[in-house]
C-alpha positions in Angstrom: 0.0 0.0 0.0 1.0 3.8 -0.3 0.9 6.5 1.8 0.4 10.0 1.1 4.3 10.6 1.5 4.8 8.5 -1.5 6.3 5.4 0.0 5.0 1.9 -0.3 4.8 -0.5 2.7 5.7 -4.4 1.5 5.4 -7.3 3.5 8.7 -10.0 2.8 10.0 -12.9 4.7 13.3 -12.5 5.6 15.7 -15.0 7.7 12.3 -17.0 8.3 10.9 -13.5 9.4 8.0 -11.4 8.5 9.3 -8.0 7.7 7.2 -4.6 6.6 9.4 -2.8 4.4 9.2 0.6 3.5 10.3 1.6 0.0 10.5 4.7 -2.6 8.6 4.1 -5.9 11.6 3.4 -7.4 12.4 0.3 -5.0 14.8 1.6 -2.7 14.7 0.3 1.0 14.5 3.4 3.4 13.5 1.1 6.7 11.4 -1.9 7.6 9.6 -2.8 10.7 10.7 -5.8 12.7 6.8 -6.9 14.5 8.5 -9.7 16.8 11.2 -7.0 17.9 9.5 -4.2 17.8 11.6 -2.3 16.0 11.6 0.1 13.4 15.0 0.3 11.3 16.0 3.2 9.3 18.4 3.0 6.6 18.7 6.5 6.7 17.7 9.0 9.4 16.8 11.8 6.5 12.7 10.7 5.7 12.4 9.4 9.4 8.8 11.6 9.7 7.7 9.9 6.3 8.5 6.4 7.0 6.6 6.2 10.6 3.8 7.7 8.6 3.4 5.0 6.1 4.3 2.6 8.9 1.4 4.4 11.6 -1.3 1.5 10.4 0.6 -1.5 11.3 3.1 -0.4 14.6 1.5 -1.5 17.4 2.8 -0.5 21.3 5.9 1.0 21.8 8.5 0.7 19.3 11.9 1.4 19.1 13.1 3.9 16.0 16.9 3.7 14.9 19.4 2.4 12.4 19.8 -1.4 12.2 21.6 -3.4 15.1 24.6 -4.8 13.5 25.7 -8.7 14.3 27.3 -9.0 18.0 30.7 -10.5 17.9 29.2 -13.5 19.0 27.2 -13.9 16.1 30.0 -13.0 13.5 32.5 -16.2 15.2 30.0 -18.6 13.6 30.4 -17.0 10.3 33.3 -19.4 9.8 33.4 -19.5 5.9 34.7 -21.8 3.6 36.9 -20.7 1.2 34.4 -20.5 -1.6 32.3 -18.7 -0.1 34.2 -15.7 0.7 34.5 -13.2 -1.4 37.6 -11.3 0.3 39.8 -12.5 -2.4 38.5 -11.7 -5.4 40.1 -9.5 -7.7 39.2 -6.0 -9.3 37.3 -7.8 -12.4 37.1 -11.3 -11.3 34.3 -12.4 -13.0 35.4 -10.8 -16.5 38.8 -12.5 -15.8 37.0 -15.9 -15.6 34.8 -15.1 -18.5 37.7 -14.4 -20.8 39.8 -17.0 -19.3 36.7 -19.4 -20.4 36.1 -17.9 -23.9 39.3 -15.5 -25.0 37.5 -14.6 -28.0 39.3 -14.5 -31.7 42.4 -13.6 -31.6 42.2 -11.0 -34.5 39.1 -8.7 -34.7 38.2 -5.3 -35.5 37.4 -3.6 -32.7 38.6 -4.2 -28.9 36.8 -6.8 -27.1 34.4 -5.0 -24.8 35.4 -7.1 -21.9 38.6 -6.5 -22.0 38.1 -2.4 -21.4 35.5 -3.5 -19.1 37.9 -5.4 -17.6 41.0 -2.7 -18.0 37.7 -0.3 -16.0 37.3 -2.4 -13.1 41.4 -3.3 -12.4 41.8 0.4 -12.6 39.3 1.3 -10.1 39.6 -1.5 -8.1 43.5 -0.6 -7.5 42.4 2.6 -6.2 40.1 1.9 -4.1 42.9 -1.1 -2.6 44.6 2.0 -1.6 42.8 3.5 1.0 42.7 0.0 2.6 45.6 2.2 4.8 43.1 4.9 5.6 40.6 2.4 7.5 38.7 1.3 4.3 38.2 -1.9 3.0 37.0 -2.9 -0.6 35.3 -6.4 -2.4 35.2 -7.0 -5.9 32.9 -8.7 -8.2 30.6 -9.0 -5.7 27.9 -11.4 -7.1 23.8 -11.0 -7.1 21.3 -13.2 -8.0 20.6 -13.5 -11.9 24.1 -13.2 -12.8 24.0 -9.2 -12.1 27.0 -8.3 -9.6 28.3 -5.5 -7.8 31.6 -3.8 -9.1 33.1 -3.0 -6.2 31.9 -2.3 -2.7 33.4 0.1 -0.2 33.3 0.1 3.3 35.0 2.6 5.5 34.7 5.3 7.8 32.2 7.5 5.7 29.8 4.5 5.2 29.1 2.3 2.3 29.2 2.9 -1.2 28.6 0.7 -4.3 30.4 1.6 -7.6 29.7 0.9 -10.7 32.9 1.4 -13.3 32.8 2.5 -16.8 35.7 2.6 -18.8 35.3 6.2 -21.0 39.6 6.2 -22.6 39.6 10.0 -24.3 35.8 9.6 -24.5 33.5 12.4 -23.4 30.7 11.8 -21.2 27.6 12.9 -21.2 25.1 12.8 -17.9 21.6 13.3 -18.3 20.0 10.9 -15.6 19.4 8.3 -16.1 20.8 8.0 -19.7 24.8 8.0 -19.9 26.5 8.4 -23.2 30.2 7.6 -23.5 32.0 9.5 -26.8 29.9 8.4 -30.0 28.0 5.6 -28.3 24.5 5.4 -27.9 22.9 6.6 -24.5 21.9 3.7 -21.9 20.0 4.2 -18.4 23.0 3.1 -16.4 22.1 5.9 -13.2 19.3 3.3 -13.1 21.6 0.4 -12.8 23.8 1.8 -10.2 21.0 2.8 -8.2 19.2 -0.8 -8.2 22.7 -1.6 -7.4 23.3 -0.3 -4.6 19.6 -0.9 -3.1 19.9 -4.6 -3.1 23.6 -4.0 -1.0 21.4 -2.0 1.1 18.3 -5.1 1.2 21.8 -7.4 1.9 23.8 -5.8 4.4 20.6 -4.0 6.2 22.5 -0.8 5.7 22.6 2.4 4.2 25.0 1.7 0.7 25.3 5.0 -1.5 25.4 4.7 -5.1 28.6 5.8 -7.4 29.7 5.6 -10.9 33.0 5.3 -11.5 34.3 7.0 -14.9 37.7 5.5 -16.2 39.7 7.9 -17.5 37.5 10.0 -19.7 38.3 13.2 -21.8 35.5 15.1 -19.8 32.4 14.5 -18.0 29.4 17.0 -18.6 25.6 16.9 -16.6 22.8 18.2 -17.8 21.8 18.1 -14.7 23.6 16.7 -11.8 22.0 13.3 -10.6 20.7 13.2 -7.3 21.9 10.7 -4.7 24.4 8.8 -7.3 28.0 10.4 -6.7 29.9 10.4 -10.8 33.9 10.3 -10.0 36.8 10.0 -12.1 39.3 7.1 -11.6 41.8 9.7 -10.9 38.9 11.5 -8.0 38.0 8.2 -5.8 40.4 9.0 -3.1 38.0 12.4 -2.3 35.9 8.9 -0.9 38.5 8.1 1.5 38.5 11.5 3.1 35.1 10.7 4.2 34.1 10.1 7.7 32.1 10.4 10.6 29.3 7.6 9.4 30.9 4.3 11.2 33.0 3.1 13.8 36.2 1.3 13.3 34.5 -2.0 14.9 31.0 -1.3 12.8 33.3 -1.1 9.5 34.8 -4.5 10.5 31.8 -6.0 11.1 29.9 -4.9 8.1 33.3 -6.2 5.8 32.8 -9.7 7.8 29.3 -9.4 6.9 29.9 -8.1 3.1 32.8 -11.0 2.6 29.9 -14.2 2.7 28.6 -14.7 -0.7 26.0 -16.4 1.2 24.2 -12.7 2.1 24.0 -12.0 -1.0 22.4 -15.3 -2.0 19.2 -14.5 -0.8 18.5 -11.4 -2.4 
């Protein structure tokens, strides 16, 4: 159902849990209400008002309003994963490195395989964002979703969570005009769209706020027609303005979230 703030109230099973979540009309998880808890958990503090609103018909008693509880330590020393299910070691552009391991693709051809500047994208980013591992922040690669989408890379660090989405742009201009993204001569694609639902479903995962970015690798120049709201467009050569970021989460939380982040089994159930 929806409420007069705009936001729709869905009931989901989660963990063998009934859950009332409370999303935009474009999907996005902005809380859910925890009945057996009573507990109201906000994903982001900033539509608090409109979120209890929608929620007012279903809360019953006192209820407790607040960001979600993350795992105690207890609960994170039975996370002992096997090797294939941790995702800690993947590499900037691990599943395109499997692909074209798998299926090289002819030797000679015309033009450049897409993968591999996909592929060039993702290393390039992903060795930047490796860097700030020395600042307190911690990164995963190819981090796989149901139906064989996956997240580029996610970051976790002292200024929150972010999800980023590369595109590999060489000498190419870039024009922004949300959602649509056109890279030099090629035709335009809604790819704000995709690093939005990205980062949503890191959000549904990790019960967390996770902030949307897309990554531009190495392009001549990136113009907007109009800046897009929420999802953060960087250069390769601007990610570390992300590591100067702070004041979101604790040393301990970011740890926790990464042990959380690192089982491919979270993301399983998306």
């Amino acid at each position: 159902m929806s409420g007069t703030s705009g936001l729709r109230v869905i009931p989901a099973w989660r963990h063998g849990q009934e859950r009332l979540y409370v999303c935009r009309t474009d999907g996005r998880n902005l809380a859910w209400y925890d009945r057996e808890a009573a507990r109201v958990n906000l994903l982001s503090d900033d539509r608090r008002d409109d979120v209890l609103e929608a929620l007012a018909p279903f809360l019953t008693g006192q209820v407790t309003v607040g960001p979600p509880p993350l795992p105690t330590s207890a609960e994170l020393a039975r996370l002992s994963l096997h090797p294939d299910d941790d995702l800690a070691p993947n590499r900037p552009g691990e599943a395109l490195l499997v692909a074209l391991d798998r299926d090289p693709g002819p030797a000679h051809r015309l033009r450049a395989d897409p993968r591999r500047q996909a592929l060039t994208a993702e290393q390039t980013v992903g060795e930047a964002l490796d860097r700030m591992d020395a600042a307190g922040w911690h990164a995963l690669h190819s981090v796989p979703l149901p139906g064989g989408d996956r997240v580029h890379h996610l970051l976790i660090g002292p200024g929150g969570l972010f999800a980023v989405h590369t595109l590999y742009a060489r000498k190419q201009r870039v024009r922004i005009a949300d959602p649509m993204v056109t890279p030099g001569r090629r035709e335009p694609r809604p790819l704000l769209r995709r690093v939005r639902a990205d980062a949503a479903r890191a959000s549904h995962a990790l019960t967390a706020e996770v902030r949307p970015v897309l990554a531009v690798v190495q392009p001549s120049a990136v113009t907007f027609t109009l800046r897009p709201p929420e999802v953060r467009v960087l250069t390769d050569a601007d990610l570390g303005a992300l590591a100067r970021l702070g004041g979101v989460l604790k040393p301990a939380d970011v740890e926790t979230l990464h042990a959380m982040a690192r089982d491919r089994g979270v993301w399983a159930g998306l």
